[in-house]
Every structure is written in C-alpha cells, then in structure tokens.
N, C-alpha and C positions, 0 to 999 in steps of 0.2 A: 504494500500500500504506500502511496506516496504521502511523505509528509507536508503538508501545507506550511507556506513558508513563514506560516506566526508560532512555529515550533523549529526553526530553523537553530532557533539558538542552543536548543537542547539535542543535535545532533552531533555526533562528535565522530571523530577520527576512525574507531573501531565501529561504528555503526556504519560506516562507509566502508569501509574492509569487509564488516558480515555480507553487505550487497552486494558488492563486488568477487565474495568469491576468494577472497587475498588476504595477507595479513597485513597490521597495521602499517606495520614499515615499508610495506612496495606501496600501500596507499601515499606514504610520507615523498617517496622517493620520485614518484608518479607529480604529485602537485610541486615539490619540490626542483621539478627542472632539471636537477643537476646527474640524476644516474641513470643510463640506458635502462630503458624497458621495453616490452614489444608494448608491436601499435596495439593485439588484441586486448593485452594487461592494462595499457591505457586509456582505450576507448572503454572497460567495462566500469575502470574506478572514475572515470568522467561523466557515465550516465548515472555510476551512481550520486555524486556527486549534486549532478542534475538531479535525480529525482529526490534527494533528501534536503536538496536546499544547502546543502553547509558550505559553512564559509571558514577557515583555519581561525581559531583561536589567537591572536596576534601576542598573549603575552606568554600561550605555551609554545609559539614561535621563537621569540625571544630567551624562552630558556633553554629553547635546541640549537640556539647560535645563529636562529636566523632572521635575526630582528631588525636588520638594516632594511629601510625604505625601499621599496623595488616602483620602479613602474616600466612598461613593456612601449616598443617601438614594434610594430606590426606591416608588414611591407609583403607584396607579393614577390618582389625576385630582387634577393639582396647584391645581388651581379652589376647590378644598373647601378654606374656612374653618377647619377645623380642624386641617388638615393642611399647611397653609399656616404656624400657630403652631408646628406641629412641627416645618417643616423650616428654621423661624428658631430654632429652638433647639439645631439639629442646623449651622447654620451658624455660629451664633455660639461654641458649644463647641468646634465644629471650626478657627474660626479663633484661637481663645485658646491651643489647643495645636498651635498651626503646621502646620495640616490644611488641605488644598484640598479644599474639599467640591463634590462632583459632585450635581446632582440631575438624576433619569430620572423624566418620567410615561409609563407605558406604557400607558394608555389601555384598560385590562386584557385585554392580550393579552399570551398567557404565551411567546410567542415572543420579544416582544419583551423582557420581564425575562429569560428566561435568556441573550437576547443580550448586555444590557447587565452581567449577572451576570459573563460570562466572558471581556468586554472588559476588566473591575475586577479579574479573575483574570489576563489577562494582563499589567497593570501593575501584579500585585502589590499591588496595594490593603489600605490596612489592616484598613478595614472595608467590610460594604454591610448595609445598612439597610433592611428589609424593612416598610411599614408598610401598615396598615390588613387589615381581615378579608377573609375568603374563605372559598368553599364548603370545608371540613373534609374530604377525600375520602381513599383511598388513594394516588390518582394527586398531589395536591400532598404527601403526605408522601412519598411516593417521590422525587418531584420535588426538593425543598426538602431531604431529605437529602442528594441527590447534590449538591447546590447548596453546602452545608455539609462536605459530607467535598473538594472540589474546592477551595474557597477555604482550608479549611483545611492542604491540601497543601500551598498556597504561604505559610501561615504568616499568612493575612487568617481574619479573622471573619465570619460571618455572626450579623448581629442581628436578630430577628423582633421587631419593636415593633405589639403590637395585635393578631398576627396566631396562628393555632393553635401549642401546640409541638409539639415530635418525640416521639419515642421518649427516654427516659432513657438519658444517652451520648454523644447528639450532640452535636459539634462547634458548638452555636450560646449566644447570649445571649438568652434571651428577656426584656420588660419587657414587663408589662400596668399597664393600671389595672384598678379593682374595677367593668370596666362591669355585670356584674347587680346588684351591692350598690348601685351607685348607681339602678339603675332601682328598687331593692325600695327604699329610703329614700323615692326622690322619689313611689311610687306610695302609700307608708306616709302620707306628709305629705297627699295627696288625698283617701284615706280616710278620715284622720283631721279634713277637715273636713264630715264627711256626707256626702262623694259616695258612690255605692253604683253607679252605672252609668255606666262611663269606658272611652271609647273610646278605642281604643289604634290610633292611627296608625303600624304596624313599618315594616320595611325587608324585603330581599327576605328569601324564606323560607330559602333555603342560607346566607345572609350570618352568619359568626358573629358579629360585633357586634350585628347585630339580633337574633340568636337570642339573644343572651346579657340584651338589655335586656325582650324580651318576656317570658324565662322570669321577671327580675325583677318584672317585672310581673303576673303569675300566680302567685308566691310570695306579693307582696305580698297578695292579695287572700286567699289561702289561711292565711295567719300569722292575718287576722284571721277565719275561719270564713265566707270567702264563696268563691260558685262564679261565676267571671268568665262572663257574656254570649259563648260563642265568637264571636256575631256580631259581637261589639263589634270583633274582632279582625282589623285591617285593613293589608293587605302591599302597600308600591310599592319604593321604592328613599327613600336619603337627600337628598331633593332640593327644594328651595321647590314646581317645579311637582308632583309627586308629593303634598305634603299639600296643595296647593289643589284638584285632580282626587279625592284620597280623602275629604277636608272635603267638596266639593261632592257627592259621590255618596253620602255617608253621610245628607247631609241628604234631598236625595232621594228616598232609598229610605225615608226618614220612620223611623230608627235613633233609640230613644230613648235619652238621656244626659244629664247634666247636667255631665259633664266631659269633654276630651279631653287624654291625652300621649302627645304626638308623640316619634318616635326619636330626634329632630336638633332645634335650636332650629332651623334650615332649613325642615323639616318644618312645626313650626308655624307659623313665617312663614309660608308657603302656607295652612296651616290659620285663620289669623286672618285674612287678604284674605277668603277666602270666608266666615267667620263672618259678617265685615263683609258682604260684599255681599247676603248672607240678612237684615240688617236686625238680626243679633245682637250684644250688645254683652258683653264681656268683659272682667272675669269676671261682670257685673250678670247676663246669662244664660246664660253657659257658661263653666267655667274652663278654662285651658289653661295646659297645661305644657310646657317641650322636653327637650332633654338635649344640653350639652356647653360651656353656657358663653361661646360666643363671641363677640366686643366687642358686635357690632351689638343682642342679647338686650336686654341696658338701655337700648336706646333707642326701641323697642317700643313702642306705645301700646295697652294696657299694658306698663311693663315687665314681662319673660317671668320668671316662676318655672319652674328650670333645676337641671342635675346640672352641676357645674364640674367640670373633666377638668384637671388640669394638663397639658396638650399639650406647651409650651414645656421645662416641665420634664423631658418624658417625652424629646423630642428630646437634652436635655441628658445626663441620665443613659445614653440606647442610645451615645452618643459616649464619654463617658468609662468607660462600664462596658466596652465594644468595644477599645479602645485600652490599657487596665489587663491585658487577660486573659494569661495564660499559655499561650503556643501550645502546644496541645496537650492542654490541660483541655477537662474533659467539660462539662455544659449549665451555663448560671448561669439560675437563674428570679427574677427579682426584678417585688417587685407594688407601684404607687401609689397611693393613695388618691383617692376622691371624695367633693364632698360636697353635700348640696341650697342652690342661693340660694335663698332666698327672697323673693320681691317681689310684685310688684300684679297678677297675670293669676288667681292661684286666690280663689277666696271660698268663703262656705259652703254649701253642699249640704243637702239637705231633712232630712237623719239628722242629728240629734245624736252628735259621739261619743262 
C-alpha cells in the first residue's frame, strides 16, 4: 500500500529497503550517489522511494558524514562544449558557498532525470539544475511542474537554466540568455555586409534553443524587408558531424548562397571541413558564422564570427540565485545578455548595404 505523503515523515531508510527487496545499506549506497549499483537494484529502491514518499533524514545524514550541502546540475550530454563552461560555473559557485555539487548527464532520457530529480529530493538537496532546451510540450510542463512542486516540498529549488518556463506561480528559478536576440544581431551583422542568400544550418525542429535562434534569424531578415529562401533552411541536431552532413548536402543539391550560420560554433566547424573539402575558401567564397562562443571558435582558420553566451556566468548566477531564494516564493525569471564577436570568417556579399 502506498503511503500518502502526510506520513512521509515517518518513513524511514529500512522501510525502503523492506520495499525494495534490499538491505539498508545498498538503499544508502543507491541514494547516496557514490557506489556502483545495477540499474535493476536502483530502479526498485527508486520506486520504492516513490511510493513511500521518503525523503533522507538530513541530520542522520550528517552523522554518516554526509552532511555537506549538495545541489545537482542536470544536463543531457555533458560532451557539449558549452555546457561543459556551464557546469564549471555551476561548480565553482557551488564550491565558494560550501556546496557539493553533483553533476547527472542523462543522455536525454527523461527517466533517467526524474530518477536523479528524486534521489536530490530525497537528500534534501538544495538545488537541481535543469539545463539546456527541449521539445516545449504539455507533457514536460506537466512533468517539470510536478518536479518543482516535489523539491519544493522539501524546501530545494528547482532551477531551469536555458530550458522553457512554467506557468506563473511555480515553484522554480528560471535564467535564460537572449538566445533569438543574439541570432537577430548576429544575422543583422551578415546582412549588413551584402549577403542576401544565407543559409541557415538549425538544430532539430522541436528543440527550443534552435527554434529560438532560427526565428532570430527570420526576424532578422524581415527587420530588413527580405523574404528568407525556406530552402535555405536546414535542420540536424547541435553537432560538428551534423553541419558537415548539412554543409555537404547543401552543396550538392547545388543551394545557392553566398553565406552560411550555423546554430553552434560546433555546427560550423562541420560546416567549414566541408567548405574546405569543396575547394571553398572562407570567407574569400562563403562566409560563415556560429553561435555561442566557445574557446576552440578563435582558433579557427578562419577565426569564427560568433554570438558569445556567457555560459560560465549563466552557471554562476542558476547557483546563487537557487540558494538566495525564499522557500516558498513563487517563479524568479531572470534574462542575460548576448552579444556578436566579431572576427575573420564573414566578408562582403555582392549587395551593398
């Protein structure tokens, strides 16, 4: 029988061990993070977990040595360069204010973030860190609420850094930067050297980070009285090999352009290999652009003309704005800025402007 959660407080460590099947100690070792276990031994002391409501004792934590602050950074693929600066911004914040920072890549399977959601809810966790976009659906704001009114219960935050918000109300922190203002700036700067037909290397089409930089980019072109090329308009994922596969078939398909920008400096990278191996030179025959900044972009040959994201900083503020808040206050929305580098991959386009 499931315990209703106004008896949660009187469930304890061994009552989740009898559900689960386990003894106390792999339940310990299971929420504890720190010792292999299989997925099935996890997934059973997780439901039970779930079904009895419990949440770790914080001061019989404390007397197991495990009484420093945790709060968790949550990301789907810890690989990506730019979320790599985030979660060095999200450690270093975290350890300046006496925080043990956890980081999860769930490999975006949402099974696995609400697991790790509600292992950070059972030890009370200060904060968890939600980062990077996703399809905008009913079902994650469903999701993501429940996720938020639960961590909230035990007096933790849920922070969405990059990712959609809620409803007005919720229990969360949200932090964005201006990713479409930075795509309309950086597509502003391309048109503004004569280009007229720029091909726009996206990300997938449900992904709201991509959606947010493409609409930038069809803004931008409409600010200045032009109607974008839809075929110019091309969808894979944020990934090197992704703009070398898009670059390579654009050319192919014999797409005319005299610019491209890409969603990711990643993106272009892929996309400048294949310029290159077409025999093009950049920006003398094509310019190109990325978005977000990150180290490897100025070193480029060309270096990349880019949208700079304060990542590091954005990690910094989801920390301290999460650990500042008032349990029990409603959403905080706070927005960072971006802005275009500038450097040697764009030149000028046949239009004067």
């Amino acid at each position: 029988m499931t315990r209703k959660s106004g008896d949660a407080s009187r469930s304890t460590i061994r009552d989740v061990a009898a559900r689960a099947g386990v003894s106390a100690s792999t339940v310990s070792r299971v929420l504890g993070g720190v010792y292999p276990v299989s997925a099935a031994t996890r997934g059973s002391v997780m439901r039970a977990v779930r079904e009895l409501d419990y949440v770790a004792d914080a001061r019989a934590k404390a007397i197991a040595g495990a009484g420093t602050p945790t709060l968790a950074f949550v990301l789907e693929d810890i690989t990506g360069p730019s979320f790599a600066h985030m979660a060095h911004g999200v450690e270093r914040e975290a350890t300046r204010l006496g925080h043990l920072c956890l980081v999860c890549s769930t490999e975006g399977d949402v099974r696995n973030e609400l697991e790790f959601v509600e292992m950070m809810r059972s030890q009370r966790a200060a904060a968890v860190i939600l980062v990077g976009g996703t399809a905008d659906t009913p079902a994650y704001r469903e999701r993501t609420q429940r996720m938020a009114d639960s961590l909230a219960s035990v007096g933790s935050r849920l922070v969405l850094c990059g990712r959609p918000p809620l409803d007005p109300g919720a229990p969360v922190t949200v932090i964005e930067y201006d990713n479409e203002g930075g795509a309309h700036t950086l597509v502003t700067h391309v048109l503004a050297q004569g280009h007229r037909r720029v091909l726009f290397l996206g990300g997938r089409a449900d992904h709201t980070t991509a959606l947010g930089r493409e609409r930038g980019y069809l803004a931008a072109h409409r600010a200045r009285g032009l109607t974008p090329d839809p075929s110019l308009v091309l969808h894979g994922d944020f990934t090197r090999d992704a703009g070398h596969r898009l670059m390579h078939q654009a050319l192919v398909d014999g797409l005319e352009f005299s610019a491209v920008v890409a969603a990711t400096d990643m993106v272009a990278a892929g996309a400048l290999t294949a310029l290159h191996e077409a025999g093009l030179k950049v920006p003398d025959d094509v310019s190109l652009a990325g978005y977000d900044d990150i180290p490897f972009a100025r070193d480029l040959h060309p270096a990349l003309t880019t949208v700079h994201v304060p990542y590091e900083e954005l990690g910094r503020l989801a920390v301290r704005t999460a650990l500042e808040h008032t349990p029990g206050t409603p959403d905080e929305h706070l927005l960072l800025g971006t802005h275009v580098v500038v450097r040697d991959s764009v030149g000028p386009g046949a239009v004067t402007a």
